[in-house]
C-alpha positions in Angstrom: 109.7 110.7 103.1 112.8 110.5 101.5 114.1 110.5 97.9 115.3 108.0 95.8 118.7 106.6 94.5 120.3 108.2 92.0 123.1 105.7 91.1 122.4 105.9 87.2 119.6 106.1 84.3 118.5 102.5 84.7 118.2 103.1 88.6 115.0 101.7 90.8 112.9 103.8 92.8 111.4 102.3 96.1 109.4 104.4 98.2 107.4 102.6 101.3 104.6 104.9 101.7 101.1 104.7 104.1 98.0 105.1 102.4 96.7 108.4 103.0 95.9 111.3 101.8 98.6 113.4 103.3 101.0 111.1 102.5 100.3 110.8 99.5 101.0 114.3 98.6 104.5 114.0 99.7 104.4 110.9 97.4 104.1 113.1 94.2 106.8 115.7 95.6 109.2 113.1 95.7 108.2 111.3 92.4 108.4 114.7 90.6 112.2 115.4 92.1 113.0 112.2 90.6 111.8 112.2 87.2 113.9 115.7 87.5 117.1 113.8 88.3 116.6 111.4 85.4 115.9 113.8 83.3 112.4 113.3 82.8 110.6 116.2 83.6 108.4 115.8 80.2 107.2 113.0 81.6 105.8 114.2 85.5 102.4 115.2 84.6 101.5 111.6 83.0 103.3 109.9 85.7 102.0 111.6 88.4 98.4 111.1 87.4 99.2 107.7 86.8 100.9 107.7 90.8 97.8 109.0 92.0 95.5 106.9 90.4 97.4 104.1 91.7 98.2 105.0 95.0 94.7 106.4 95.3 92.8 102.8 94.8 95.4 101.7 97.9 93.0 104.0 100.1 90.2 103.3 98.4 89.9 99.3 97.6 92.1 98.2 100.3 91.8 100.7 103.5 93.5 104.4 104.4 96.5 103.6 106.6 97.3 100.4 104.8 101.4 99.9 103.8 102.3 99.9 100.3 105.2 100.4 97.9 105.8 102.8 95.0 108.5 101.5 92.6 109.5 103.4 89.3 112.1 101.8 87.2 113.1 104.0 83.8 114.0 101.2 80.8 115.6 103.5 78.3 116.2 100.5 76.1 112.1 100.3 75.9 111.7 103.6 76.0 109.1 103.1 78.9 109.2 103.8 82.6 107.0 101.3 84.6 105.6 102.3 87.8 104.5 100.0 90.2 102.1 100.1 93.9 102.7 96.9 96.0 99.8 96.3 98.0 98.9 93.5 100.6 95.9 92.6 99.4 95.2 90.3 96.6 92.1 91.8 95.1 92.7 92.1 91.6 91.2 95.6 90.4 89.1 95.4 86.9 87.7 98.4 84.9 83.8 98.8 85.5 81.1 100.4 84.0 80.6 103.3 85.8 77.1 105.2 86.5 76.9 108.4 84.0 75.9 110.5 87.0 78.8 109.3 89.3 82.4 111.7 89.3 84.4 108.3 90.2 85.2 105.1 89.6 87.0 105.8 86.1 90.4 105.6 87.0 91.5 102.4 85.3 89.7 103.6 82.0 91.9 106.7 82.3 95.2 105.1 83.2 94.4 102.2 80.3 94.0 105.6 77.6 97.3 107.2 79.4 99.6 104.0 79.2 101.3 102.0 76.5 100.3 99.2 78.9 98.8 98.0 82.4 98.0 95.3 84.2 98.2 93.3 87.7 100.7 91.3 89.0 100.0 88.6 92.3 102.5 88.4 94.5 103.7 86.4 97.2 102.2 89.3 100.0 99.5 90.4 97.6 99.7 92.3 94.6 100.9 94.4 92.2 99.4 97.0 89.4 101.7 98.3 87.3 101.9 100.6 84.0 104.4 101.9 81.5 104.6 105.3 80.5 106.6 106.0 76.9 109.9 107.7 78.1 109.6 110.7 75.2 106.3 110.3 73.4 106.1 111.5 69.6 103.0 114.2 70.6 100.9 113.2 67.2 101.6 109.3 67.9 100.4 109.4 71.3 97.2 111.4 70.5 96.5 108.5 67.8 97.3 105.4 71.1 95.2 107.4 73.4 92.4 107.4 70.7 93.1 104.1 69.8 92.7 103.3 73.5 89.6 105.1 74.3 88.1 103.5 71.7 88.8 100.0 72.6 87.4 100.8 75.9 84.5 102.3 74.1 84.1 98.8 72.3 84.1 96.9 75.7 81.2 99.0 76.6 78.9 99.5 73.4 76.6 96.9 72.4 78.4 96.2 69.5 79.1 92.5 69.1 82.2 93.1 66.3 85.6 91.4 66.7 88.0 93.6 67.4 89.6 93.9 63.7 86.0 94.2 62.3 85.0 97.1 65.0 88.1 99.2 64.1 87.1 99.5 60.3 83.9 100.7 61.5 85.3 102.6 63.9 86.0 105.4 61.5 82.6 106.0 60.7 79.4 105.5 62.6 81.3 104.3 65.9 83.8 107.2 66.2 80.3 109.4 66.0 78.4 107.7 68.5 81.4 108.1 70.7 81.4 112.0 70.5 77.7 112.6 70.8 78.4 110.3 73.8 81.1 113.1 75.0 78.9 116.1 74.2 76.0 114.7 76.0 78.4 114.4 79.2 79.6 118.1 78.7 76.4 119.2 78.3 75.5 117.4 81.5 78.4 119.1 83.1 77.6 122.7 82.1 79.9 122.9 79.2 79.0 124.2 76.0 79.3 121.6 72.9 79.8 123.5 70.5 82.4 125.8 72.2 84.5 122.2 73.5 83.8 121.0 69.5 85.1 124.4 68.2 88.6 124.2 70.5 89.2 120.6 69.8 89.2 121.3 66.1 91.6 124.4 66.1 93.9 122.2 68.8 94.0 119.3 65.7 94.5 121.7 62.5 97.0 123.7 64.2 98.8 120.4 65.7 98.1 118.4 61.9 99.7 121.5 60.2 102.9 121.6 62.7 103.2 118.3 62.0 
């Protein structure tokens, strides 16, 4: 597989890729080299989850082997870059609720958390999921989006019947709690200890809410 061009900063990545595993892995190389050349390298580990998320539901909704497309495109006038997978089928994915003892099927929660935005795209040969990644994310900002984002998803699967507006306000109090005991009981149920993951989390947020 080879690289991309590098005519300028608003350049477009294509990369025709086959849906498998191996291939895959040559995907990311060649993603990583980019962001490199547009002087990106900040921004690698959030795209390249979001790549593999992505390219990953190519093998796994619509069949190993299959033809797709990777396209990046940087907009520094947004401040985003988008990344796309072109696929041939026209199966629009939707976020699910997931099992608590399966290890899958979470990927669109995660990419929804790790994006400013996402969504599908129907094309004339099948489709198109795409999300935007910000180009330089303030590191305080993006901690209050992805919590922001987690719990809007955590909305769409609680009982709660609130608007939007009204579950927010409440959202500060009994909501946000109900959340993390939700969170410790799956690290508990993963072997981790609570109170240690509790402990960390709270030295990562007074030592990041003093640098700030």
């Amino acid at each position: 597989m080879s690289g991309c061009p590098t005519a300028g900063p608003r350049s477009r990545c294509v990369l025709p890729f086959a849906a498998e595993s191996a291939e895959l892995r040559l995907l990311r190389n060649v993603v990583r080299d980019q962001l490199v050349v547009w002087g990106l390298p900040a921004l690698a580990d959030d795209a390249l989850l979001a790549v593999t998320e992505l390219t990953s539901n190519v093998i796994k909704h619509v069949g190993a082997g299959t033809s797709a497309t990777l396209v990046l495109e940087p907009d520094p006038t947004e401040g985003r870059l988008r990344v796309e997978v072109h696929d041939k089928s026209r199966s629009v994915p939707a976020m699910a609720q997931v099992p608590c003892d399966e290890e899958s099927g979470r990927g669109l929660s995660m990419l929804a958390v790790l994006a400013v935005d996402w969504g599908t795209v129907l094309t004339a040969t099948g489709k198109a999921v795409w999300c935007e990644l910000a180009l330089q994310p303030d590191r305080l900002c993006r901690r209050v989006q992805r919590g922001a984002a987690v719990l809007e998803a955590y909305r769409r699967l609680s009982d709660d019947q609130y608007p939007p507006t009204v579950w927010r306000r409440q959202a500060a109090g009994e909501s946000v709690t109900d959340l993390i005991a939700d969170v410790l009981h799956w690290l508990a149920a993963q072997g981790c200890d609570p109170d240690d993951i509790l402990d960390r989390a709270q030295t990562h947020y007074e030592a990041e809410a003093k640098a700030a």
